[in-house]
TORPA-4810 file (N, C-alpha, C, O; in nm, 3 decimals):
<nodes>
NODE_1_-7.668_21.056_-7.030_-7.548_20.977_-7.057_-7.427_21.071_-7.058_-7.402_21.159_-7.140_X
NODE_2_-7.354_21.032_-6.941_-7.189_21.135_-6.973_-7.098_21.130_-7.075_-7.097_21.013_-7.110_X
NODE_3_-7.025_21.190_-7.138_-6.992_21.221_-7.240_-6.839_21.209_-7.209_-6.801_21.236_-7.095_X
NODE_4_-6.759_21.174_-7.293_-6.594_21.112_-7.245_-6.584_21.233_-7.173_-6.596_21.227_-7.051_X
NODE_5_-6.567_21.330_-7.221_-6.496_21.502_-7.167_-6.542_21.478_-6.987_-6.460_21.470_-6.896_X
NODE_6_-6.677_21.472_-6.974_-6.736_21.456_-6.812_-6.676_21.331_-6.731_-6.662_21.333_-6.609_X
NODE_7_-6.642_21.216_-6.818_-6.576_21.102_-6.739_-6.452_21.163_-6.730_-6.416_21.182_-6.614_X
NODE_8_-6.361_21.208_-6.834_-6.199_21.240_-6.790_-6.233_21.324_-6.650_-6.191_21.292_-6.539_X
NODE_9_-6.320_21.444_-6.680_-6.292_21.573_-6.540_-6.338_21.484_-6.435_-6.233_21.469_-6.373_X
NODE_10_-6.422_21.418_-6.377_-6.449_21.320_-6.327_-6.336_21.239_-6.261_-6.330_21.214_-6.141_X
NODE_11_-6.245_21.198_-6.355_-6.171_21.100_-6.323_-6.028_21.170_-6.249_-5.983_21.138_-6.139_X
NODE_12_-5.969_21.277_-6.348_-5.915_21.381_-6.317_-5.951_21.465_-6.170_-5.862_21.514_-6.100_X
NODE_13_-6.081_21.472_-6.141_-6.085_21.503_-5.983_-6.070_21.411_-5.865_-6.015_21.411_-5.755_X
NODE_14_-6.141_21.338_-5.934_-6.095_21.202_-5.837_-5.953_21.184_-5.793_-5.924_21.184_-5.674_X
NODE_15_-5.845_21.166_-5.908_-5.722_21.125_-5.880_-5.675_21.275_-5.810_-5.570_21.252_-5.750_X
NODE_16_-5.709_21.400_-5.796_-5.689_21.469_-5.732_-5.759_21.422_-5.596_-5.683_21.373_-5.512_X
NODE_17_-5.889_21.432_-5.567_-5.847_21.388_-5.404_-5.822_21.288_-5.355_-5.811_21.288_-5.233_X
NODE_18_-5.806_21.192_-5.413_-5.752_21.061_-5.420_-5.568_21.098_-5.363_-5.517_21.082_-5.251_X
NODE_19_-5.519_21.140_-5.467_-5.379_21.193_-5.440_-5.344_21.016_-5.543_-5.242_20.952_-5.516_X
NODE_20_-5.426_20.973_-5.631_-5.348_20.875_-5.677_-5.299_20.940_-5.784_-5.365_21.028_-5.838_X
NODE_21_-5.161_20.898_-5.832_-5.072_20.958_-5.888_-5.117_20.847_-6.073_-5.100_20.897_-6.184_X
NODE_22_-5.168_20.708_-6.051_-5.185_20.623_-6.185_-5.306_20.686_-6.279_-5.320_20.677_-6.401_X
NODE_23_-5.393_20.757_-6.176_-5.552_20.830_-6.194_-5.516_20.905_-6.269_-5.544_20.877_-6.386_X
NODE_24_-5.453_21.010_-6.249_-5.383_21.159_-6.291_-5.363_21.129_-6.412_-5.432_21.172_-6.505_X
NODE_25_-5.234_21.025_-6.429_-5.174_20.995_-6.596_-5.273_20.913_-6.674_-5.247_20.881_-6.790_X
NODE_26_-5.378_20.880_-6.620_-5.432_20.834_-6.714_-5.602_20.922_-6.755_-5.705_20.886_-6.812_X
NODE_27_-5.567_21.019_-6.703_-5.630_21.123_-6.687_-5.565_21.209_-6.806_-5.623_21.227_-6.913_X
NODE_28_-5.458_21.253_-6.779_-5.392_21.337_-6.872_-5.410_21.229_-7.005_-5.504_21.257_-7.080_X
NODE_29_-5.345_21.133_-7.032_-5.363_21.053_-7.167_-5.510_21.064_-7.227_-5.536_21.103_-7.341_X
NODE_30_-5.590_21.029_-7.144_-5.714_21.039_-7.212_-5.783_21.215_-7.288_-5.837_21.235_-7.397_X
NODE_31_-5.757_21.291_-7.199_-5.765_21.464_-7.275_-5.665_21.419_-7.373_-5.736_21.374_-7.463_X
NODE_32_-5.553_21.405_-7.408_-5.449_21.409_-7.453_-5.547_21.331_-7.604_-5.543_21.381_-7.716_X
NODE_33_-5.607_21.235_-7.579_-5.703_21.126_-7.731_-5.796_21.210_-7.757_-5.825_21.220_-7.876_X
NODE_34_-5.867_21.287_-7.668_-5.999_21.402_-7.750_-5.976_21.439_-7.852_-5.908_21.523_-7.910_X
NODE_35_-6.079_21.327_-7.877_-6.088_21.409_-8.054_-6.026_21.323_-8.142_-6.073_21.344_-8.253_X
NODE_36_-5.947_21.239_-8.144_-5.925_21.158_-8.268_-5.949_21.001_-8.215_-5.933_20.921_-8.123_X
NODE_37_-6.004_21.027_-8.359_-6.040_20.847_-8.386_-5.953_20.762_-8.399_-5.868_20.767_-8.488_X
NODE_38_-5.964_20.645_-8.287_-5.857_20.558_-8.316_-5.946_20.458_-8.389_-5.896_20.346_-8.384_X
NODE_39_-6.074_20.461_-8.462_-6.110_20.338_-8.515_-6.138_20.403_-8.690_-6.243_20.412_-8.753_X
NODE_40_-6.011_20.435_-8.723_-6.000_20.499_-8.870_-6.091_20.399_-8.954_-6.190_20.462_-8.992_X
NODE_41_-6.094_20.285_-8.992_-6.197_20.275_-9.062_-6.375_20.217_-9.040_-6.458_20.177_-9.121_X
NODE_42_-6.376_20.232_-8.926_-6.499_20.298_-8.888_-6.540_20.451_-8.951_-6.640_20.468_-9.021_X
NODE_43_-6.465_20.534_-8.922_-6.490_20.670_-8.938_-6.466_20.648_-9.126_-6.575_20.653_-9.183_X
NODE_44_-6.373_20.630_-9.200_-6.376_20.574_-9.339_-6.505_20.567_-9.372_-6.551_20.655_-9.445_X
NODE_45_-6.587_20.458_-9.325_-6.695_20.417_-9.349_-6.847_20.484_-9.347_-6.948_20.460_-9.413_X
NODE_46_-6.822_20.565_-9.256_-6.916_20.672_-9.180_-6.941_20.743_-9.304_-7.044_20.754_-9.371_X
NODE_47_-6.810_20.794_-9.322_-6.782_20.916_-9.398_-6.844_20.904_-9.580_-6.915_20.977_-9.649_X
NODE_48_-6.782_20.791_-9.601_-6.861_20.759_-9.742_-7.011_20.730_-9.736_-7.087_20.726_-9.833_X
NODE_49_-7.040_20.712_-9.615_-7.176_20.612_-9.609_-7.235_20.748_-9.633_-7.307_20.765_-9.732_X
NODE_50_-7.200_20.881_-9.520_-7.294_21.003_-9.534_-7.260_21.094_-9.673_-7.330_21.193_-9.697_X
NODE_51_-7.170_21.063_-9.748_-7.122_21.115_-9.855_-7.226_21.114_-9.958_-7.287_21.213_-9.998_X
NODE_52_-7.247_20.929_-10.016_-7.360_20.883_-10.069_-7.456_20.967_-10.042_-7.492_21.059_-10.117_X
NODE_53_-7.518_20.933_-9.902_-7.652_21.003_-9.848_-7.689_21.126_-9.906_-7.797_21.154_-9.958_X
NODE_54_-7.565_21.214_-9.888_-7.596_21.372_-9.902_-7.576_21.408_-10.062_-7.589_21.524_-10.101_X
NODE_55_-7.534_21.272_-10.174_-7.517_21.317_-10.290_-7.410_21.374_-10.303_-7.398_21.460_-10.391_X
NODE_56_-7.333_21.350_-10.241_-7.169_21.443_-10.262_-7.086_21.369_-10.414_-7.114_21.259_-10.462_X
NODE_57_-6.994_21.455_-10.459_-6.918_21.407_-10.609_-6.817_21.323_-10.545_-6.784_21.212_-10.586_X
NODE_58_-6.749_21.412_-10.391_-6.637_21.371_-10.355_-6.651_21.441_-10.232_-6.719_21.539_-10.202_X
NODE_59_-6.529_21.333_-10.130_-6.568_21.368_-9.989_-6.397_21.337_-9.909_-6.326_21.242_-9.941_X
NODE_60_-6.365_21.418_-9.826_-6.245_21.344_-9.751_-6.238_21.256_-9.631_-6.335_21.217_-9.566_X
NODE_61_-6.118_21.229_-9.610_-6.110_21.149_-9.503_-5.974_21.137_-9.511_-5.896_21.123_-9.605_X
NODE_62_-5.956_21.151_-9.304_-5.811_21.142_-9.259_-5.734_21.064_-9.339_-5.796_20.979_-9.402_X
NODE_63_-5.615_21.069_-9.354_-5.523_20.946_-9.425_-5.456_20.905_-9.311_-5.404_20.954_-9.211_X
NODE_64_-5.488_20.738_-9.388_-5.468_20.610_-9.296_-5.398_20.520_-9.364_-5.467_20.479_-9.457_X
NODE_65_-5.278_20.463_-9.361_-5.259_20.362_-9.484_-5.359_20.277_-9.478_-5.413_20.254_-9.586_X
NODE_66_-5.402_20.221_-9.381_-5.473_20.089_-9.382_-5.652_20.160_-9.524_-5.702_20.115_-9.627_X
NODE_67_-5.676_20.287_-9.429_-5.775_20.401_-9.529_-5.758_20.371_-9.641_-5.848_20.313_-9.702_X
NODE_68_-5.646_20.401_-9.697_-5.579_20.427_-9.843_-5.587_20.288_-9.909_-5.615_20.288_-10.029_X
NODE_69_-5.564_20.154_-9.838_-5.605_20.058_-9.934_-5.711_20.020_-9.915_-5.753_19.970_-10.019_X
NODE_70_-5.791_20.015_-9.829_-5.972_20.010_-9.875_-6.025_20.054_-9.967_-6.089_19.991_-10.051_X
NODE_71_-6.000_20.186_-9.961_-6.037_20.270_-10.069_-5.979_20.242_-10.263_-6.017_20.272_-10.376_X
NODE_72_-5.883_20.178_-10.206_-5.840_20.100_-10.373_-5.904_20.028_-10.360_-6.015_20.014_-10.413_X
NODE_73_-5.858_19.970_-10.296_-5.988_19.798_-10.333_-6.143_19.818_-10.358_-6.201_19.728_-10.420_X
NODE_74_-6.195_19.899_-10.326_-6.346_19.940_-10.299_-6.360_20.029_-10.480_-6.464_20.015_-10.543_X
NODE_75_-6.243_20.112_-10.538_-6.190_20.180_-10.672_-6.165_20.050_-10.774_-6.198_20.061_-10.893_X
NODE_76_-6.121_19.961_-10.737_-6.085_19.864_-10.807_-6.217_19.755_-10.854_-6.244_19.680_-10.948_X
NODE_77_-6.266_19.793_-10.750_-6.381_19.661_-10.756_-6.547_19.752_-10.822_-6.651_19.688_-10.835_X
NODE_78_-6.541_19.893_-10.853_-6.611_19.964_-10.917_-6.728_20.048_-10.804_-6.828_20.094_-10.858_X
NODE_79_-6.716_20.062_-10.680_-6.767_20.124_-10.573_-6.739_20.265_-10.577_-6.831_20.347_-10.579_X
NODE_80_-6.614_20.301_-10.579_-6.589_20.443_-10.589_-6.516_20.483_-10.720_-6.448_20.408_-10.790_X
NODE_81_-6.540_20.603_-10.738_-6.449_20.651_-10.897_-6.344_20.692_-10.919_-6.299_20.708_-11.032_X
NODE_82_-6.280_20.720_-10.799_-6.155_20.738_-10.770_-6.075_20.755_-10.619_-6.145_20.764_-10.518_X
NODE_83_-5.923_20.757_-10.608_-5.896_20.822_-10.478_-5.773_20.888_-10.514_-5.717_20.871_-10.622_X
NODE_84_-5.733_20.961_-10.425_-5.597_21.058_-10.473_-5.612_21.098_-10.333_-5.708_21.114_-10.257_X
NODE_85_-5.450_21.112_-10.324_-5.417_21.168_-10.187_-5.389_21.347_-10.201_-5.335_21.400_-10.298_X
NODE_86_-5.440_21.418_-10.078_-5.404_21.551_-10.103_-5.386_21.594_-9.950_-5.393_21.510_-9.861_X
NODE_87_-5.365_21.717_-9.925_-5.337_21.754_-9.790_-5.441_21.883_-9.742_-5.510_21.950_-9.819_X
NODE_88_-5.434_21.894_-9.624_-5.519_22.000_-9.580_-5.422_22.061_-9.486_-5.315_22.008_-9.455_X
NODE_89_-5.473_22.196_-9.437_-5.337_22.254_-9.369_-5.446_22.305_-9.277_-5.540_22.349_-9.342_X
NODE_90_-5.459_22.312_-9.175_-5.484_22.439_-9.059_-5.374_22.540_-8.974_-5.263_22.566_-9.021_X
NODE_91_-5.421_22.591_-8.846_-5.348_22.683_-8.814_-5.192_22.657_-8.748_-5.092_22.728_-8.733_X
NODE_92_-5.223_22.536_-8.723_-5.096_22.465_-8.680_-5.013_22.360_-8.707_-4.912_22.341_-8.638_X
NODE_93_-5.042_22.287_-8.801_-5.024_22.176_-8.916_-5.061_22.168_-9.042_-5.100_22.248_-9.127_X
NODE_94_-5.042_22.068_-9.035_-5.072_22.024_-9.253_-5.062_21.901_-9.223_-4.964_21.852_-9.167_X
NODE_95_-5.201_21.816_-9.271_-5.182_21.629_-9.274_-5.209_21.654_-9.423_-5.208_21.747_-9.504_X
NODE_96_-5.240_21.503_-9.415_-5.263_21.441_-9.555_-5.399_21.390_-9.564_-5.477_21.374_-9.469_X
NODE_97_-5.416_21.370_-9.668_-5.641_21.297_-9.637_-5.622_21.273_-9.802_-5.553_21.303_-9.900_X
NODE_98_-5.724_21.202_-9.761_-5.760_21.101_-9.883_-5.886_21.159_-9.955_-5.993_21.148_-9.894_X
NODE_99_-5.886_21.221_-10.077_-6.016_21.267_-10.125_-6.048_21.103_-10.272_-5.993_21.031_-10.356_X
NODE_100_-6.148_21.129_-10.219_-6.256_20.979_-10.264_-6.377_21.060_-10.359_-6.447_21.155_-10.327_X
NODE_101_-6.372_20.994_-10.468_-6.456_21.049_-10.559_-6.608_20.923_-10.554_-6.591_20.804_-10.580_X
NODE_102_-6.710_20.966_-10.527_-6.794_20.856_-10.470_-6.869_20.840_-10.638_-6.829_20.905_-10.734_X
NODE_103_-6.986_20.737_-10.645_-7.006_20.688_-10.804_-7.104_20.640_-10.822_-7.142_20.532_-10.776_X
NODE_104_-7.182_20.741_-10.919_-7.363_20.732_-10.912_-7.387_20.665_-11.045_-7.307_20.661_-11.138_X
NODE_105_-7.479_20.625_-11.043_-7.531_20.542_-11.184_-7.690_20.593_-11.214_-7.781_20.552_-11.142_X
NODE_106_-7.715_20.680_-11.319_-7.834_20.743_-11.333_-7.884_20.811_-11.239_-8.003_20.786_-11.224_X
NODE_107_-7.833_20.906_-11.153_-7.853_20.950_-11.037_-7.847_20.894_-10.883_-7.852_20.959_-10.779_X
NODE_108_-7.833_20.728_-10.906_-7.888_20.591_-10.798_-7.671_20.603_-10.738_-7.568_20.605_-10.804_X
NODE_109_-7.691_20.606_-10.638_-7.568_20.546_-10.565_-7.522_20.398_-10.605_-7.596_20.301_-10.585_X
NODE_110_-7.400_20.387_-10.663_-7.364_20.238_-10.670_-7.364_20.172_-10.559_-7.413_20.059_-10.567_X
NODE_111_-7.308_20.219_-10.418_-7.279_20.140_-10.316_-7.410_20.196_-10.241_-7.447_20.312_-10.223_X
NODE_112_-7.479_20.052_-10.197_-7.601_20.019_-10.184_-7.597_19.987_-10.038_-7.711_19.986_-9.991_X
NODE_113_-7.473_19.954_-9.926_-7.461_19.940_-9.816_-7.314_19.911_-9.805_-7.248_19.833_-9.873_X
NODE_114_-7.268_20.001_-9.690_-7.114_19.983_-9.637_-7.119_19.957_-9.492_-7.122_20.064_-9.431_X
NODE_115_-7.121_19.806_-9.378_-7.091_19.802_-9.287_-6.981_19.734_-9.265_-6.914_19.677_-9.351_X
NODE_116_-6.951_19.741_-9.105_-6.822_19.693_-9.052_-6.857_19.543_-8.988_-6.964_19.526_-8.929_X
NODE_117_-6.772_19.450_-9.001_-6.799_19.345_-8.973_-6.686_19.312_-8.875_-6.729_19.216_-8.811_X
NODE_118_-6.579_19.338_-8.836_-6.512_19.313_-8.721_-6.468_19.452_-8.683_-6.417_19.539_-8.753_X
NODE_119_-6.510_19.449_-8.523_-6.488_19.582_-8.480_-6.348_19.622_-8.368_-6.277_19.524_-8.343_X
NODE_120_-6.316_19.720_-8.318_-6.188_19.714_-8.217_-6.271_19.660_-8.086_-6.177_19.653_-8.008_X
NODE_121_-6.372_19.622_-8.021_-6.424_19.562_-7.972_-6.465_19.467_-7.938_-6.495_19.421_-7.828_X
NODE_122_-6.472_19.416_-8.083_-6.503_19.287_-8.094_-6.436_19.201_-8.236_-6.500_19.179_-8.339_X
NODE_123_-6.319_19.166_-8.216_-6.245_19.115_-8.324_-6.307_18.972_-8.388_-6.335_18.875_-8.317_X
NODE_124_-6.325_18.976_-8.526_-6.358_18.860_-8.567_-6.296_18.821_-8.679_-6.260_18.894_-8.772_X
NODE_125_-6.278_18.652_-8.664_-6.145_18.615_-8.770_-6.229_18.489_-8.835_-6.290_18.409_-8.764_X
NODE_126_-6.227_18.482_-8.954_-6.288_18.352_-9.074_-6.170_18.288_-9.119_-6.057_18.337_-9.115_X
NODE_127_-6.202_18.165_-9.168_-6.066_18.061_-9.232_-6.151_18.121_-9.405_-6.243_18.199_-9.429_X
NODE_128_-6.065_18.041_-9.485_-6.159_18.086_-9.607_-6.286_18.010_-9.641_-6.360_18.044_-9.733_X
NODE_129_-6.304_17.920_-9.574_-6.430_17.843_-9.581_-6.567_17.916_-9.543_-6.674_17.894_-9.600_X
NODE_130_-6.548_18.008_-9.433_-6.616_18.023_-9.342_-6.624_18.213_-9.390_-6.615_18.295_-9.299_X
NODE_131_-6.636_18.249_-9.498_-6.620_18.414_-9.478_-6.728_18.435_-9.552_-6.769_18.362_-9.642_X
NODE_132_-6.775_18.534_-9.517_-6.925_18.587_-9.528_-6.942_18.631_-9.706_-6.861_18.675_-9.787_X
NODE_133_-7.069_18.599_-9.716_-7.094_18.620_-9.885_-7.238_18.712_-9.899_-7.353_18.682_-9.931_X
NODE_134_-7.178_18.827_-9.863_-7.313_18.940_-9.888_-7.381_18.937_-10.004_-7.322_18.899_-10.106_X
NODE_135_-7.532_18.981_-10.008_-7.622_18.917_-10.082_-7.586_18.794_-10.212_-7.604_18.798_-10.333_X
NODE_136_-7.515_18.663_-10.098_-7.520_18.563_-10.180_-7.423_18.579_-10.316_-7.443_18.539_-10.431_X
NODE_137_-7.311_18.651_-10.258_-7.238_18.624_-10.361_-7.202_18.751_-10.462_-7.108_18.752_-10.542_X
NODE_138_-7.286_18.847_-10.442_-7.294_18.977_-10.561_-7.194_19.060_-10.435_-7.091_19.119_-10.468_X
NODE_139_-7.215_19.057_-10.370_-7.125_19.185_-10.283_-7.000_19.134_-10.235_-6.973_19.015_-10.246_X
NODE_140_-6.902_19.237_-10.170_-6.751_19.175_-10.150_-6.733_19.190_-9.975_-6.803_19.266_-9.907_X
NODE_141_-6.642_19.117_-9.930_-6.630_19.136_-9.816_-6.447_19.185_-9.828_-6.365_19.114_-9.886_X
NODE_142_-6.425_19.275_-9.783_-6.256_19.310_-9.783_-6.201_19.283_-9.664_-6.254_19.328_-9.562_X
NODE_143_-6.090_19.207_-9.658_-6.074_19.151_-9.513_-5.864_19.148_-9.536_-5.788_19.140_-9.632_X
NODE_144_-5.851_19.159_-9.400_-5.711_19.179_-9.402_-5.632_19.038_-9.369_-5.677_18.974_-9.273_X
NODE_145_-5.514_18.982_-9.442_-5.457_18.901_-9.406_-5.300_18.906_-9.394_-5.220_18.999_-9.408_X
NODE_146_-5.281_18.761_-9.361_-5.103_18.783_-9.368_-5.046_18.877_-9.486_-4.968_18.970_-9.466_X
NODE_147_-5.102_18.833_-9.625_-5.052_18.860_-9.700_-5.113_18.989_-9.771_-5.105_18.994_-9.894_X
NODE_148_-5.170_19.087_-9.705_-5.275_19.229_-9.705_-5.373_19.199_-9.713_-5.426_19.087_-9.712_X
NODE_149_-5.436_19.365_-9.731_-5.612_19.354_-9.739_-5.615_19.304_-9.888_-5.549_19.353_-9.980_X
NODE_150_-5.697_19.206_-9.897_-5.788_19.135_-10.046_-5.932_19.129_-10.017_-5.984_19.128_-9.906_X
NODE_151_-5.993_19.125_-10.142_-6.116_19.115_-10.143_-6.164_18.917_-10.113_-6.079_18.835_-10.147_X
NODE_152_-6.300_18.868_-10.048_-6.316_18.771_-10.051_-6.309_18.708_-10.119_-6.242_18.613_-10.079_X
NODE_153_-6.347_18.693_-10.233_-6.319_18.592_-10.406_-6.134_18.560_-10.392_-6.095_18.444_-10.397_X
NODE_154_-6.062_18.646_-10.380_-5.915_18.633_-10.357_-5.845_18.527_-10.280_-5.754_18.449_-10.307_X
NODE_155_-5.926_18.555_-10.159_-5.880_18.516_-10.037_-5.934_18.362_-10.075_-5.852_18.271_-10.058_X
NODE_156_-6.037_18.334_-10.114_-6.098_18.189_-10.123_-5.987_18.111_-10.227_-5.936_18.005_-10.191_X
NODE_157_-5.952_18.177_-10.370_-5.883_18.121_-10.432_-5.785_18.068_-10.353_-5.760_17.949_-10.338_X
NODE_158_-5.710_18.200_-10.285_-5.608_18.140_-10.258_-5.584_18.081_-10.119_-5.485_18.108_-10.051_X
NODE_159_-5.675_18.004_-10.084_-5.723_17.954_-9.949_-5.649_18.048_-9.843_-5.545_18.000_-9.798_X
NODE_160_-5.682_18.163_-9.799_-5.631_18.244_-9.718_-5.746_18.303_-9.605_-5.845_18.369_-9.635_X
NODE_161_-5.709_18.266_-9.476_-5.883_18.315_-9.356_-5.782_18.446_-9.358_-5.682_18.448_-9.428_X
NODE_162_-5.832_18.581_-9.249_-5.821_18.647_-9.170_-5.938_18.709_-9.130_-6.039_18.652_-9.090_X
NODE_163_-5.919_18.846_-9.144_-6.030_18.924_-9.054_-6.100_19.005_-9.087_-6.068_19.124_-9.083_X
NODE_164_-6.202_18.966_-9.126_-6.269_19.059_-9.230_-6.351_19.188_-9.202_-6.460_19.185_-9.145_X
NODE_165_-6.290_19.301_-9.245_-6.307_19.437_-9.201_-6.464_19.507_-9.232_-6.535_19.572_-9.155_X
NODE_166_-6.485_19.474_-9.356_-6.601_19.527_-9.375_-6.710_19.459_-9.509_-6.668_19.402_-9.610_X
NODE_167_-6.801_19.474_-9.487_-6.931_19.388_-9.651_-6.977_19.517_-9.713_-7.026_19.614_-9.656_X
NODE_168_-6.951_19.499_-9.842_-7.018_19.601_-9.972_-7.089_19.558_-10.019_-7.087_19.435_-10.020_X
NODE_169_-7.204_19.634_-10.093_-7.292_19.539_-10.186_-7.378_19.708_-10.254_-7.466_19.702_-10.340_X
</nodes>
């Protein structure tokens, strides 16, 4: 299976003997994305999921606003133990990242499963009638609407659909 890097040079030679000039720039744009995630909370998710796994206290992740309120809501609703924003610097910058304090109960992980339920692939949108109730009601679904990301119980009160990002339990 080729690997993005082998499709760009690939594509990049092509538009060279090609002599197409649309090949090229979209050649250059794509080297230009190596390496960052445009599906931030996918990678969010990843990241806590292997956090748990490996027993970590606390773990980072890029800062994203959209990041930054999951991660409350997920703090709020008793999943994680904290979040605080801090920065990291390398040789040529300084961002910002989100350190997430993850939250064990007698040694046992509280969060018992973190998937994604609408993806950049495949967008999926619920009215509030219709939004998913992980194990029957005990777990939350966090989903984004007109009026921000809320947790499902929220969204039902206040008869509000959108698009629900991800199920905890």
């Amino acid at each position: 299976m080729a690997d993005q890097g082998d499709i760009s040079e690939f594509l990049a030679f092509a538009g060279y003997v090609f002599g197409n000039r649309l090949i090229r720039e979209n050649c250059r744009e794509l080297l230009r994305h190596r390496g960052k995630n445009m599906d931030t909370i996918g990678n969010l998710i990843t990241i806590i999921r292997n956090g748990y796994m490996a027993h970590r206290l606390e773990v980072t992740a890029p800062y994203a606003k959209q990041s930054e309120s999951v991660c409350r809501l997920l703090t709020e609703n008793g999943y994680l133990a904290g979040v605080s924003l801090g920065k990291k610097s390398s040789k040529k910058s300084e961002f910002k990242v989100l350190k997430l304090e993850l939250k064990y109960q007698n040694g046992q992980s509280i969060l018992t499963n973190i998937t994604r339920i609408s993806k950049p692939g495949r967008r999926l949108h619920s009215s509030y009638k219709k939004l998913p109730k992980p194990l029957g009601g005990y777990g939350l679904v966090i989903l984004t609407t007109n009026k921000g990301l809320m947790i499902d119980k929220n969204a039902r009160k206040e008869k509000i659909g959108g698009e629900p990002l991800l199920s905890v339990w």
